[in-house]
VEXKOL-780288 format. One line per 2 residues: their letters; for each residue x, z, y of C-alpha. Coordinates in nm, 2 decimals, always signed. Example, Ala and Ser with C-alpha at 12.3 -4.5 7.8 and 13.67 -1.06 7.14 Angstrom:
2
AS> +1.23 +0.78 -0.45  +1.37 +0.71 -0.11
***
This chain:
426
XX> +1.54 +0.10 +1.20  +1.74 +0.23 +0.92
XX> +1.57 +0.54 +0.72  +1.61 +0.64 +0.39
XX> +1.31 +0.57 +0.21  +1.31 +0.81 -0.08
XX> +1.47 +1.10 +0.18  +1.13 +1.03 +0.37
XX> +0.96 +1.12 +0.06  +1.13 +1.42 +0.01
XX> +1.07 +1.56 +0.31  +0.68 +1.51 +0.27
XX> +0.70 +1.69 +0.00  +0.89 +1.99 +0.11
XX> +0.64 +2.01 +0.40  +0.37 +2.01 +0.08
XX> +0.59 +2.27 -0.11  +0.57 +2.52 +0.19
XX> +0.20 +2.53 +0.16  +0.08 +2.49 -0.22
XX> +0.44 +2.70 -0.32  +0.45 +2.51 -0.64
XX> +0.63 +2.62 -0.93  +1.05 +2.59 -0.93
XX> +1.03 +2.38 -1.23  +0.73 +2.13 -1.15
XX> +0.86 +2.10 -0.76  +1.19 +1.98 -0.93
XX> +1.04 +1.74 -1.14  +0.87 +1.61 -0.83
XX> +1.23 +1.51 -0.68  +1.31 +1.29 -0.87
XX> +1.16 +1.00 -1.09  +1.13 +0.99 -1.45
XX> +1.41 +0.70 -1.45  +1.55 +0.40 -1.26
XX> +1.58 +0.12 -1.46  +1.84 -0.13 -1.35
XX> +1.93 -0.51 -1.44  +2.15 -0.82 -1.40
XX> +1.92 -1.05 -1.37  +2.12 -1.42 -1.42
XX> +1.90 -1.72 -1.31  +2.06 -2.08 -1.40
XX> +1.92 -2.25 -1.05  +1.84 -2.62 -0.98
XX> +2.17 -2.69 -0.88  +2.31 -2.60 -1.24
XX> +2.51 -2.27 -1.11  +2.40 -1.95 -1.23
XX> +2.35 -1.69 -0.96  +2.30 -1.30 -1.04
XX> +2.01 -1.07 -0.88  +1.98 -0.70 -0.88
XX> +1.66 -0.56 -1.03  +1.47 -0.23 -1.06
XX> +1.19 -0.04 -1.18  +1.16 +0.32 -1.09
XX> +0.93 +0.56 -1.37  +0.86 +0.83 -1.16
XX> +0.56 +1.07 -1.34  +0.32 +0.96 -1.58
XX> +0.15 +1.31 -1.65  -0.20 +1.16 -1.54
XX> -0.16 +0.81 -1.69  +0.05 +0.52 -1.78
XX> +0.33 +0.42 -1.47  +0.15 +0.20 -1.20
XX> +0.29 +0.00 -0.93  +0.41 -0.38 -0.83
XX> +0.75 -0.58 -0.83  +0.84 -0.68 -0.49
XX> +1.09 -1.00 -0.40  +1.26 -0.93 -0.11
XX> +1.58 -0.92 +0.02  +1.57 -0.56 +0.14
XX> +1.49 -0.41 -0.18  +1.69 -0.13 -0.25
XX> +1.71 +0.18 -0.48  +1.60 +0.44 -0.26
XX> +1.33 +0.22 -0.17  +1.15 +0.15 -0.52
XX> +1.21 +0.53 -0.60  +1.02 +0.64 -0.30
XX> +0.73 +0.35 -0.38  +0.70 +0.49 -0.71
XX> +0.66 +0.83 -0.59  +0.35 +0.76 -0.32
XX> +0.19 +0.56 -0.61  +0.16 +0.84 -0.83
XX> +0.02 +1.03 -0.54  -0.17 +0.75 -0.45
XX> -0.31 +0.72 -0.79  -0.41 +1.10 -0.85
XX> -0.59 +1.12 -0.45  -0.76 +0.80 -0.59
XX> -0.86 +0.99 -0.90  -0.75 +0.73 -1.15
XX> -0.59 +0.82 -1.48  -0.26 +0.63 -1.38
XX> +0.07 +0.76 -1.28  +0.31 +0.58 -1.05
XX> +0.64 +0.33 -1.07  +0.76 +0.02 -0.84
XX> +1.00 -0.24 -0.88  +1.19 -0.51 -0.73
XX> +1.46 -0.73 -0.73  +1.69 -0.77 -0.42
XX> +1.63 -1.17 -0.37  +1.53 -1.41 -0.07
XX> +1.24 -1.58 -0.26  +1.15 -1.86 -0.03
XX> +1.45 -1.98 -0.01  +1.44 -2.07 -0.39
XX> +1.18 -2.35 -0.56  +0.85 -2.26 -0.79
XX> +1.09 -2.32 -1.09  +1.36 -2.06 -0.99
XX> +1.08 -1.83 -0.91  +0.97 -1.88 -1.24
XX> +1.29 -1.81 -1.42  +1.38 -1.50 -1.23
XX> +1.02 -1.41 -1.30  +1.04 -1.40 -1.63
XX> +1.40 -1.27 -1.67  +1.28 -0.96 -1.49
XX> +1.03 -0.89 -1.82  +1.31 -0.98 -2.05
XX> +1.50 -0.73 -1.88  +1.25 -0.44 -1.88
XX> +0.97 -0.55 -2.15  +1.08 -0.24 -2.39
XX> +0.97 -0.01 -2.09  +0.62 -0.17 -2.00
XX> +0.29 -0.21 -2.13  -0.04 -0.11 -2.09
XX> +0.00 +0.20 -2.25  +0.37 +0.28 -2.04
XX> +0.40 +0.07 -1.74  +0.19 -0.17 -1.58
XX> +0.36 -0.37 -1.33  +0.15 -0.56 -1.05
XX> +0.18 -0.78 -0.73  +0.37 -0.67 -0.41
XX> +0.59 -0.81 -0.15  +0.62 -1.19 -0.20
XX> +0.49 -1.19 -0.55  +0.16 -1.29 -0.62
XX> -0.10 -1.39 -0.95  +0.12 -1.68 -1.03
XX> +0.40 -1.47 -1.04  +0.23 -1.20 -1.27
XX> +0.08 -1.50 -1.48  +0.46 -1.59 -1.56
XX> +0.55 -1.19 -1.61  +0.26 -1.20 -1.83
XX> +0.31 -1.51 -2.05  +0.68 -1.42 -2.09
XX> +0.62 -1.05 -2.23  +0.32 -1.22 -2.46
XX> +0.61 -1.44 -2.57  +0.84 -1.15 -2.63
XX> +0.58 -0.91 -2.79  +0.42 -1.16 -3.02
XX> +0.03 -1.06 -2.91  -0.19 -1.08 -2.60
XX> -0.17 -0.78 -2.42  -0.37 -0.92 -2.08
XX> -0.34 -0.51 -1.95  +0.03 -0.54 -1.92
XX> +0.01 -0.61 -1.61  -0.27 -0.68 -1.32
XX> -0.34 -0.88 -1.02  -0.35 -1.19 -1.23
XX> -0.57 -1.49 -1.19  -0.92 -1.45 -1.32
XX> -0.88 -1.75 -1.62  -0.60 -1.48 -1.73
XX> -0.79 -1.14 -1.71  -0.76 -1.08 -1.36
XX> -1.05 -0.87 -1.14  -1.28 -1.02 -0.93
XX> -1.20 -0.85 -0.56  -0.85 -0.77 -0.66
XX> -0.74 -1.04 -0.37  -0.91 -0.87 -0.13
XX> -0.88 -0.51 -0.28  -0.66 -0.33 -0.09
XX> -0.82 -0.44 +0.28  -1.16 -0.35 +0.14
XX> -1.05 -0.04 +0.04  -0.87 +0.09 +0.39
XX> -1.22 -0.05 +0.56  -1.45 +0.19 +0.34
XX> -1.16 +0.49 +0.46  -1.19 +0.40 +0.77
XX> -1.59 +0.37 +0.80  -1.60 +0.68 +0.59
XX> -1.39 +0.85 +0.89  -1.64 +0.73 +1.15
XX> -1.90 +0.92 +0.95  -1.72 +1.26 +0.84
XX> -1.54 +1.27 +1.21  -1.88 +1.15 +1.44
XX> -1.82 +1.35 +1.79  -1.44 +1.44 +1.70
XX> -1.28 +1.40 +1.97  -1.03 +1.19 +1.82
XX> -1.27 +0.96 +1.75  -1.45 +0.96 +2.08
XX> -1.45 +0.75 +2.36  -1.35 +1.10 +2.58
XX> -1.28 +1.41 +2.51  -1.43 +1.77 +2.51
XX> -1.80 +1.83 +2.48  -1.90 +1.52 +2.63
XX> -1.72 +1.33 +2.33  -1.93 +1.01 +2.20
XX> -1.86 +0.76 +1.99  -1.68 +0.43 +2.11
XX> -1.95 +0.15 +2.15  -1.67 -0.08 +2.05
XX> -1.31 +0.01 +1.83  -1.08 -0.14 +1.97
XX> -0.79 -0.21 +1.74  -0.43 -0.40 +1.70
XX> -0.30 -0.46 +1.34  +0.09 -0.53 +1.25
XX> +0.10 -0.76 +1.00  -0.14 -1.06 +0.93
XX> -0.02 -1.18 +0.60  -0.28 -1.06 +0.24
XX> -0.41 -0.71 +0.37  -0.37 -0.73 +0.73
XX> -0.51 -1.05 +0.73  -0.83 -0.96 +0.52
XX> -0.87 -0.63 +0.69  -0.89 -0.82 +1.05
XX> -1.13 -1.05 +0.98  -1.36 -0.77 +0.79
XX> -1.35 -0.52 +1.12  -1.39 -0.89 +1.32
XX> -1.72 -0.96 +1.13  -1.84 -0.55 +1.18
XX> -1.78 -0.57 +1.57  -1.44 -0.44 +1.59
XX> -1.24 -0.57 +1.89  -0.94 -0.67 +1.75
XX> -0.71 -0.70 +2.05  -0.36 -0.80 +1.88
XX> -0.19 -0.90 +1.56  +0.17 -0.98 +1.47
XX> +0.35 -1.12 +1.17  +0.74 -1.14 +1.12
XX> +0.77 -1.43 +1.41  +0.58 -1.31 +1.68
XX> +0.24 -1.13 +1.82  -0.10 -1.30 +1.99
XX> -0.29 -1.10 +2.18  -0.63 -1.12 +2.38
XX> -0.79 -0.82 +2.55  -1.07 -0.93 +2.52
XX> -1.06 -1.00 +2.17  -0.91 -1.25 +1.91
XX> -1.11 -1.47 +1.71  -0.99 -1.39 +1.36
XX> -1.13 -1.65 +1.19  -0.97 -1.95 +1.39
XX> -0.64 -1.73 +1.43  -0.64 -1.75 +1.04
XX> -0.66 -2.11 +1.05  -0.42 -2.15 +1.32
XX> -0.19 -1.93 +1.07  -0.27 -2.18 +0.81
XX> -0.17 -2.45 +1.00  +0.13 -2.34 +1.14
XX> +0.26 -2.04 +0.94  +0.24 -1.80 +1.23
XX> +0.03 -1.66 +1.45  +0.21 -1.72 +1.76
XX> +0.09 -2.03 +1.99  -0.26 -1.94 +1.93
XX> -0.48 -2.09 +2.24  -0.70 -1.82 +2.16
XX> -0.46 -1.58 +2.27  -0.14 -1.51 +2.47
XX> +0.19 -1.46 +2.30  +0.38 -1.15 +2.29
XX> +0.66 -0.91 +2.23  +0.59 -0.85 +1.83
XX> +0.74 -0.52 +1.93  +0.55 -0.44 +2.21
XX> +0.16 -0.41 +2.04  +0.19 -0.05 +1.91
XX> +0.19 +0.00 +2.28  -0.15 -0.13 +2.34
XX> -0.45 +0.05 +2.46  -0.66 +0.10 +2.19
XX> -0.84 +0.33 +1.94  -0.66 +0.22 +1.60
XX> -0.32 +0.11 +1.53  -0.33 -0.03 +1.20
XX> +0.06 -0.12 +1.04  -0.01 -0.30 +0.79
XX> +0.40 -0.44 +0.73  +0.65 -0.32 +0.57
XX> +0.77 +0.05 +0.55  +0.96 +0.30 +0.89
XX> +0.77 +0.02 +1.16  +0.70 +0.33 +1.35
XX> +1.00 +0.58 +1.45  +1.05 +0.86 +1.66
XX> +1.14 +0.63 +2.00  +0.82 +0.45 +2.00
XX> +0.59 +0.76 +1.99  +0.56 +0.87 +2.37
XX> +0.45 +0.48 +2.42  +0.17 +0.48 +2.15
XX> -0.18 +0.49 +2.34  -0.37 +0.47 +1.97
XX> -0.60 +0.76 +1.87  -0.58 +0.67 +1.49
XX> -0.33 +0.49 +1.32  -0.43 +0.36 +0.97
XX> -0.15 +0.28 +0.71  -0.21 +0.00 +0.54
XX> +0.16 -0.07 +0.47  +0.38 +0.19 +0.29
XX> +0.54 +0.41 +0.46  +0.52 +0.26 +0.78
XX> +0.54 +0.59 +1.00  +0.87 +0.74 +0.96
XX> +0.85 +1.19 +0.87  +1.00 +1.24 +1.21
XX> +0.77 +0.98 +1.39  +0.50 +1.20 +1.17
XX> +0.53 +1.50 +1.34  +0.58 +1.41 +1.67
XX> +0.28 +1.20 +1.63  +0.05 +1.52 +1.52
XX> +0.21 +1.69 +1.77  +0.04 +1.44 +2.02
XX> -0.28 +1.44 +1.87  -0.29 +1.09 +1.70
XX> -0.48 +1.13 +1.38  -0.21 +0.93 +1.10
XX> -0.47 +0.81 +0.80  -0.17 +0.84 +0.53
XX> -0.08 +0.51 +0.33  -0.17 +0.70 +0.00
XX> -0.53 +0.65 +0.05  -0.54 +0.42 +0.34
XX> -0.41 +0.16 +0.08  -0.53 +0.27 -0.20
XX> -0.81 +0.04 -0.29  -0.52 -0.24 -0.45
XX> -0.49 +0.03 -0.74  -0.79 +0.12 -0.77
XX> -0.87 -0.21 -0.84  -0.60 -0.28 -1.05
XX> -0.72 +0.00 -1.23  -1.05 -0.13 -1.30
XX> -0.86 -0.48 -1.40  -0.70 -0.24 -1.70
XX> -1.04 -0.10 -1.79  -1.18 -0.47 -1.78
XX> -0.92 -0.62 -1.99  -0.91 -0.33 -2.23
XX> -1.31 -0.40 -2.27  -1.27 -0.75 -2.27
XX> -1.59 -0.74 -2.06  -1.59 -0.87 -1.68
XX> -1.74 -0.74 -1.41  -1.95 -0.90 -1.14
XX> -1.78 -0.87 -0.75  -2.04 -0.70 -0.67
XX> -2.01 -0.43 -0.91  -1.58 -0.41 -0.88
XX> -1.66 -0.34 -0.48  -1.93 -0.08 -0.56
XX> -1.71 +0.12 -0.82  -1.47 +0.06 -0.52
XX> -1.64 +0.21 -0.24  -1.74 +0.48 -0.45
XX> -1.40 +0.62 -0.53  -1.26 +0.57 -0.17
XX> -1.57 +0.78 -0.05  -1.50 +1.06 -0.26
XX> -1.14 +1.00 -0.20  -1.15 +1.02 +0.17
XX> -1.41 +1.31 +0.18  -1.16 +1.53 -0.01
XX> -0.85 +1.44 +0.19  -1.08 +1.56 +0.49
XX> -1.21 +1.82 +0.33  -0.83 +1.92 +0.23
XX> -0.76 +1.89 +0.63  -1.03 +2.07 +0.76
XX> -0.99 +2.35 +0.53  -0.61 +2.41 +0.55
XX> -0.60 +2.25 +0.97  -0.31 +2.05 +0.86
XX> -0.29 +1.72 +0.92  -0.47 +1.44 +0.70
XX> -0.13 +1.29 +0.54  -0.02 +1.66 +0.45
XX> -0.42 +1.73 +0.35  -0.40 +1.39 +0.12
XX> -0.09 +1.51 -0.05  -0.23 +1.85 -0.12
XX> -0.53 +1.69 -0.31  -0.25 +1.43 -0.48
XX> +0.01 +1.72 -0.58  -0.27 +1.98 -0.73
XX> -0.43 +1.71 -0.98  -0.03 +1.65 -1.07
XX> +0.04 +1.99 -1.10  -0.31 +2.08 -1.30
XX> -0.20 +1.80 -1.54  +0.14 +1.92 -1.59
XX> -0.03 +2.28 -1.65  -0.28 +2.16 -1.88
XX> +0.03 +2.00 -2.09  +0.19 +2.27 -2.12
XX> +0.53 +2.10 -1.98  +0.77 +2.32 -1.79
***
């Protein structure tokens, strides 16, 4: 499905502009990011050749904090793509109502096909190329697609090395002997359940989230749900709605889809995953089209992939009442409309998946402090925020009957815009 990432973003925003009619000046600066930072990176490999990969980090607006976002390795890293991530995070970051603005990186790179040692190097030539422009005060990177706390713990050694002082706060989602947060693993699928059980409470009788439809709406005895994606935050978020009763019905992951109407068993399907690095061949289940489970019959649809899974072709055939982005811009603008055209309630990525920041967040605050918190504590500040969070996006929705990705940017673009006011920038 080919879509222009950062065109997507534009187009939410105009849809945003036509309601809040924001200043020429500050809607301009919201086109565009701050700047795109671009490198060579040269990594000498095991062979002994030298191969070159393209890198990037997109500053998009820092009025409400330091730049925030993660460093993805993956072969379809592009431009357009790390300047639309570093957009939703700084829209992610002000619904979330943390101090931090938003920025995203990458480097264009098949990462498993290269050994720990490679990883390494290209690790930390991506801080040697961009160290001047981070730091917890600028830009603090953290984990994304195919990089993880090992990878950060190399980022983070590398621009100690360079800087000549610990500066943990540089960057987040490392290991806890390192400064990382307890719950950070698990943040972002803790933080999409709390949206979505704050949802069953602010939308009780709705008929969207009803069983029927009309006055004689009730809610579903049991959710029935199907999740794209069954790597970190898919994973963790099927096996927390598993354990709370939710009827998880399929999941996929880039080599197939398992399903089982009657329900999988997400704690063996994760150790079948273990075992065999993908969730097809599960005897719990049947295998399927990968494709074909947004057409199940269920009450959430939950992508939780990579970005544009869900275009403009596929909408007539989705049965789903909610769909909840846990990936980043997984439903495609066009897709969007057509999809609130039909009714389907989309819970937008920039507080669907919001609880990894928010986290992060509090990783900064620890590190800063030099004082750790308990788990129990992180998840509690956690479920706070993404309470508040959601009841204002709903609030936003209810109040302007727009739809809740349009009512979630609304709350996003006013704190931006209040904090470019207050500065005084034009």
């Amino acid at each position: 499905m080919k879509n222009d990432p950062f065109g997507n973003y534009l187009k939410q925003l105009e849809k945003v502009q036509k309601i809040l009619q924001l200043e020429k000046s500050l809607y301009q600066r919201l086109q565009k990011p701050d700047r795109v930072l671009k490198a060579k990176l040269k990594v000498k490999m095991d062979n002994g050749k030298v191969k070159t990969f393209q890198a990037f980090r997109s500053q998009f607006n820092d009025v409400l904090g330091p730049y925030k976002g993660g460093i993805r390795f993956h072969p379809n890293v592009s431009e357009s793509e790390v300047k639309a991530l570093s957009a939703w995070m700084t829209f992610k970051c002000s619904v979330s109502g943390i101090p931090l603005g938003g920025g995203k990186g990458g480097v264009i790179v098949d990462s498993h096909s290269m050994s720990e040692r490679e990883v390494e190097k290209l690790s930390r030539s991506y801080i040697k190329a961009f160290y001047k422009n981070l730091g917890p005060t600028k830009d603090v990177p953290a984990p994304d697609v195919y990089t993880t706390p090992q990878i950060m713990s190399y980022m983070l050694d590398e621009y100690e090395k360079l800087v000549g002082y610990h500066a943990p706060g540089m960057i987040t989602g490392k290991p806890l002997c390192l400064g990382g947060s307890k719950g950070r693993s698990y943040s972002t699928a803790k933080g999409a359940y709390f949206v979505l059980k704050n949802l069953e409470k602010e939308l009780k009788g709705d008929k969207d989230w009803s069983c029927q439809t009309g006055e004689k709406a009730s809610p579903c005895p049991q959710k029935t749900v199907v999740i794209e994606g069954f790597g970190n935050a898919g994973g963790q978020l099927a096996e927390m709605l598993y354990v709370d009763g939710y009827k998880v019905v399929a999941v996929s992951d880039s080599k197939g889809a398992v399903t089982n109407e009657k329900g999988l068993d997400i704690k063996k399907l994760a150790e079948h995953k273990k075992k065999t690095g993908a969730v097809s061949g599960f005897t719990g289940g049947q295998n399927m089209d990968k494709e074909e489970i947004f057409f199940l019959p269920v009450n959430i649809l939950i992508p939780a992939a990579l970005e544009n899974s869900i275009g403009v072709e596929m909408v007539k055939k989705i049965k789903a009442k909610i769909i909840l982005e846990v990936a980043n811009g997984p439903v495609t603008p066009e897709a969007d409309e057509l999809l609130e055209k039909a009714g389907v309630m989309v819970v937008p990525d920039i507080l669907a998946n919001a609880g990894g920041v928010v986290v992060s967040y509090f990783e900064q605050v620890q590190n800063a402090m030099n004082y750790y918190w308990e788990e129990k504590e992180v998840m509690e500040k956690l479920e706070k925020l993404m309470n508040v969070a959601t009841k204002n996006v709903v609030s936003a929705q209810k109040e302007n009957k727009v739809s809740m990705r349009t009512a979630a940017y609304l709350v996003a673009v006013k704190r931006v815009a209040e904090a470019v006011k207050s500065r005084g920038i034009r």
